[in-house]
N, C-alpha and C positions, 0 to 999 in steps of 0.2 A: 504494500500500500504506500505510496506518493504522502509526504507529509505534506499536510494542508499548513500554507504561511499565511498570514496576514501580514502586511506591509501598513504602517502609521506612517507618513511622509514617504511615500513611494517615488515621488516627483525629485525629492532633495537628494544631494550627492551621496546618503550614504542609501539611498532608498532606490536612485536607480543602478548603484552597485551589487546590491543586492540582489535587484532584479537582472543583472548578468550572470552572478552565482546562478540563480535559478535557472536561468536560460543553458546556462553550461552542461548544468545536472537535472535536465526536464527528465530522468528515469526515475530522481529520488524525492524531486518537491514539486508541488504546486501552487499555483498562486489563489488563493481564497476570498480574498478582497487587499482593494487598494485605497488610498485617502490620501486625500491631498487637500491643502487650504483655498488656495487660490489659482492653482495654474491649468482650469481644466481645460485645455488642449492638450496639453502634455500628459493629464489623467485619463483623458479618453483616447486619444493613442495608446497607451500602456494597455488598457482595458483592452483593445483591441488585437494587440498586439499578445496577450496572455490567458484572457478569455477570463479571468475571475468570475465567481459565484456573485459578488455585490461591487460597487464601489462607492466611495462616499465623500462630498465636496462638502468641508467645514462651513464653509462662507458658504452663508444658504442663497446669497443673491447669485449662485452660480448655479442653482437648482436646473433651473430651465433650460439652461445653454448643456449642461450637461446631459438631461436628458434626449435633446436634440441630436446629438453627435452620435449619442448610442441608439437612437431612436431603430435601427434594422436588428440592433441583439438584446431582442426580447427578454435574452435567457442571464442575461447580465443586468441583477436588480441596482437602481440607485437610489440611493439615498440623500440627506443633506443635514448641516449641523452638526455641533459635537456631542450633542445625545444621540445621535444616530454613528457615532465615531465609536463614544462609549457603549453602545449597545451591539453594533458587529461583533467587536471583538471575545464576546460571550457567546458566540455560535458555536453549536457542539461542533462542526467540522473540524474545526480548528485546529492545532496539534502546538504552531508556536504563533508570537506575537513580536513582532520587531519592530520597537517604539523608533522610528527615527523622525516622529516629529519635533519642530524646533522649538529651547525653550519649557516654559512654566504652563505652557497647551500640551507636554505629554502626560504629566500629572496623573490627572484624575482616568483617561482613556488605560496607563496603564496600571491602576487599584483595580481597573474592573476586570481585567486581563486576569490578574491575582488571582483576585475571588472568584475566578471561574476556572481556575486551577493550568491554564495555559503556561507554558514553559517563556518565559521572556527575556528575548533577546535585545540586551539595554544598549542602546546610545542614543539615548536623553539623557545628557550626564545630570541633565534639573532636575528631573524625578528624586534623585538620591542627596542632591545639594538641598533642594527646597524642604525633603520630609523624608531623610533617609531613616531616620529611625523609627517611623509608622510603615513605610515600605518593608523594610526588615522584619518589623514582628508580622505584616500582614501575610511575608513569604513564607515565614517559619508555619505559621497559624493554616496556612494552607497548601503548604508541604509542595510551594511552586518555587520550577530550580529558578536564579536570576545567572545568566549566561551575559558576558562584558562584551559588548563589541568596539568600544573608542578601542584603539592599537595599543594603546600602552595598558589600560586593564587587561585588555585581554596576555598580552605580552606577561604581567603579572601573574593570569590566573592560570598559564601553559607553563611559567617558571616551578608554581605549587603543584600540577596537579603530579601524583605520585609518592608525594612526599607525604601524605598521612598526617598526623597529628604532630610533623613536627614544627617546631614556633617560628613565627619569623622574627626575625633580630631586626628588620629594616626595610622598608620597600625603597627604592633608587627610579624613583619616577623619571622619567627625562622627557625635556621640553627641545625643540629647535630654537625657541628663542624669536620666532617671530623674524619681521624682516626689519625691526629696529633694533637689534640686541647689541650693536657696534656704535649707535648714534646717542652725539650729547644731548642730555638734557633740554638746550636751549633751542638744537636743533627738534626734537621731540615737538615743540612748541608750534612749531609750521607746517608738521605734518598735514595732509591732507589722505581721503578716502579711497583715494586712487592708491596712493603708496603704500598704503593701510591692506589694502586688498593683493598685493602683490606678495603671497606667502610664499618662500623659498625655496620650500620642498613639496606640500601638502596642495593636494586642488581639495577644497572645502567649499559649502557656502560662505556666503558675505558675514551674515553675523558669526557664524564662527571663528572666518577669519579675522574677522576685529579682532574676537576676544585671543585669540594666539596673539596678535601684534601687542595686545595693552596686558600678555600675561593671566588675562583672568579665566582666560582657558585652563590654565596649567591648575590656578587653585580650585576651580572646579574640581576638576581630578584628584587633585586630595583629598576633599571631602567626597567624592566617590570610593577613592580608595580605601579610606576610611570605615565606611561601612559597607563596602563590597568584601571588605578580607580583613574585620575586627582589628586590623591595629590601628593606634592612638594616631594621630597628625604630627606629635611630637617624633616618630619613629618614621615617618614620610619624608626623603631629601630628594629636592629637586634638585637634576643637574640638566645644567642648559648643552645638548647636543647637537650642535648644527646639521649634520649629518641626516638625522631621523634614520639611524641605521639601526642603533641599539633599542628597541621601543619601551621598556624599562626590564628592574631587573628585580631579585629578591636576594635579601642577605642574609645568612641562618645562621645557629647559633654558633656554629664552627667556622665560622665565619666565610664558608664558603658562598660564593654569588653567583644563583642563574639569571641569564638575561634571555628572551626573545630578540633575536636579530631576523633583518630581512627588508627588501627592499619597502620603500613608502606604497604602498599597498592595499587599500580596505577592505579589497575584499577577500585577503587574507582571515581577516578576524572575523568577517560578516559569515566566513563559508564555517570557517571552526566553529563558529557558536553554533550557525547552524547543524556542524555534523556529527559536535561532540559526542563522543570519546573519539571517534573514529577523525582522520584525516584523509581527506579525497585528493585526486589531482583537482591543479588548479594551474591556469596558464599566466602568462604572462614572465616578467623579466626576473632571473635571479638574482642572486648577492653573490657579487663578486669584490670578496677583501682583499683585493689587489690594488683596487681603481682608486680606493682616497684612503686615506687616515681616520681613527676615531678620535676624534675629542672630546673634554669635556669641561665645562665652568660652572661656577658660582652663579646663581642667578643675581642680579642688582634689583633688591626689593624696595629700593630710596629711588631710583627711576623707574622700573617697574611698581608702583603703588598698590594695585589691583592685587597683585599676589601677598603681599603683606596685606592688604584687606583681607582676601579670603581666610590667612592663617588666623586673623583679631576675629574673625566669624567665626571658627571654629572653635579658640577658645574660648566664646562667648556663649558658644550653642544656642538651646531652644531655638526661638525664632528667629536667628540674627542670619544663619546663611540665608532663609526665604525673604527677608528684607536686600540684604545685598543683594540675590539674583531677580528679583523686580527694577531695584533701582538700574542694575547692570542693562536690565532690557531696555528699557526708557532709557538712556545715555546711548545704549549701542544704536537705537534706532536713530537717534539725534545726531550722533559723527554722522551715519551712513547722511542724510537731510542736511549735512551740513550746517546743525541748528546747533553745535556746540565742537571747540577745542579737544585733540589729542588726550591735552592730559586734563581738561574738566574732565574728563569721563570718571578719573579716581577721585576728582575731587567732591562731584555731585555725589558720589556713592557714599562715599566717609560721611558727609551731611546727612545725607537719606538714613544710615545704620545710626547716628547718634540724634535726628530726629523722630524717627517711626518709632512704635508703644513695642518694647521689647515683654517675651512673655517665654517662663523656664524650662514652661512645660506646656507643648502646645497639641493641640489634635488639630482632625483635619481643619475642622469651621474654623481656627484661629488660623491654621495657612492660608485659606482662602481670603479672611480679613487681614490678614498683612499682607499677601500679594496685593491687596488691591489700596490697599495703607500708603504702602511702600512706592507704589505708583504715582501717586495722587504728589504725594511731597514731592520723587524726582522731576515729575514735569513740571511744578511749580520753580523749583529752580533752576533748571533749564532757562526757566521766561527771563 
């Protein structure tokens, strides 16, 4: 039997990578339904192109046009809305769920994923920033595996697996550094969206690639790392590697260290989640330690701000990462608009985390009122 996938952001770079995996290995998956926000041309070609059971346009003002496009394939139901987002993904067909929508929108789509017992395959690295510790007990409480797909968890979770119960001494996250990691401060200051977007090793989307250039990538992934593999944030070092060769590593008690090497790649990690335990062939280019050098640095968290943000979220807890990844959204959309400076982006944030109503111990309804808390104040300063 063909594993039944659902795709959450089908459209975005890790979602039509995905949908390559799948196309590679049409003997072993399927595709079950697709979603997307906003781009449906590009969702009803997919649809077209893979035949899904449903598909589903968040932005309901896409209703129409969507059904127009599919209007000859009866047999492909559409939907609209993220209660119609949240509610596919609890179809019995289903076997896994691959959140790759962007953002504080994959949330709640992937609780409901949870609770209906689907296997999830994570890159929403917000889902775990915003409410990693309700996600966690919801996974334990329904006995659903959580599989990494960002390359560096995943890279972490190939370094452990084998190794049983024994402890980690250290995770060695590594970052590329963005394509500011060699520029002063003052130069920082004149950046613009264009240079911002020009990441050195990785093709991502736009808000992603912001947040790699201003580092708040990288602290995301902390607090992923964090509660994807139980150790503290204090036991998490970034190291900045140009390269993107090494995708991170693990350090154990004997002090020995595994890393995931391999070239910049996603759907290396997209296909592992999807095959685990098992590894399939997979094409494309290999790693050749011939052609360049590994490095590594220090990250600079006094120019990079954003990552010393995220560690002051961390160990602030409660509600303070879901305050920082609102304000982060609201500033990242504002560089992309042009409506705001390089380095305001750390600065509206710091204000947003030390204006919004902090809370120690938060459940879902209080994430929901501070995503939308946390909002409210960053577009005020913005103005």
């Amino acid at each position: 039997m063909k594993k039944q996938i659902a795709i959450l952001g089908s459209t975005g770079s890790i979602g039509t990578q995905a949908l390559q995996v799948i196309e590679e290995h049409s003997d072993l998956f399927e595709v079950y339904c697709l979603t997307a926000n906003n781009r449906v041309n590009e969702l009803a070609q997919q649809a077209r192109r893979f035949n899904p059971a449903a598909v589903v346009i968040a932005n309901e003002q896409h209703y129409d046009r969507l059904k127009e496009l599919l209007a000859d394939l009866p047999d492909i139901k559409v939907y609209a809305g993220m209660q119609a987002v949240e509610q596919i993904v609890e179809a019995d067909p289903i076997d896994m769920v691959l959140t790759a929508m962007v953002g504080y929108a994959g949330l709640s789509p992937t609780i409901h994923a949870i609770r209906a017992h689907k296997k999830i395959c994570l890159a929403n690295k917000e889902t775990l920033v915003v409410a990693g510790e309700l996600i966690c007990q919801l996974a334990n409480e329904n006995h659903t595996p959580i599989l990494p797909v960002d390359s560096e968890h995943s890279a972490i979770f190939q370094s452990i697996v084998g190794e049983g119960d024994n402890p980690i001494e250290k995770i060695l996250l590594t970052a590329s550094g963005g394509p500011f990691r060699l520029m002063s401060e003052e130069k920082l200051a004149t950046v613009t969206k264009a240079d911002a977007l020009r990441h050195p090793t990785w093709d991502m989307g736009a808000k992603i690639t912001i947040d790699s250039a201003t580092m708040m990538n990288k602290g995301f992934e902390v607090i992923e790392a964090k509660w994807l593999f139980g150790v503290p944030a204090d036991r998490i070092q970034v190291l900045v590697h140009p390269q993107s060769i090494v995708h991170s590593a693990v350090q154990f008690a004997d002090g020995a260290v595994k890393a995931q090497l391999g070239v910049p790649d996603m759907r290396l990690p997209i296909q592992y989640a999807f095959t685990y335990p098992d590894r399939m062939p997979l094409s494309g280019d290999r790693l050749d330690l011939f052609r360049q050098p590994l490095e590594f640095f220090e990250p600079d968290t006094k120019k990079f701000r954003c990552l010393a943000l995220a560690f002051e979220a961390i160990r602030r807890g409660g509600n303070m990462p879901c305050i920082m990844n609102a304000a982060n959204e609201i500033v990242n959309r504002a560089f992309l608009e042009d409506r705001c400076s390089f380095l305001q982006i750390a600065e509206i944030i710091e204000k947003t985390m030390n204006r919004c109503s902090f809370d120690a111990s938060p459940d879902y309804d209080v994430y929901v009122q501070t995503d939308r808390e946390a909002r409210r104040i960053a577009t005020e300063l913005i103005k």
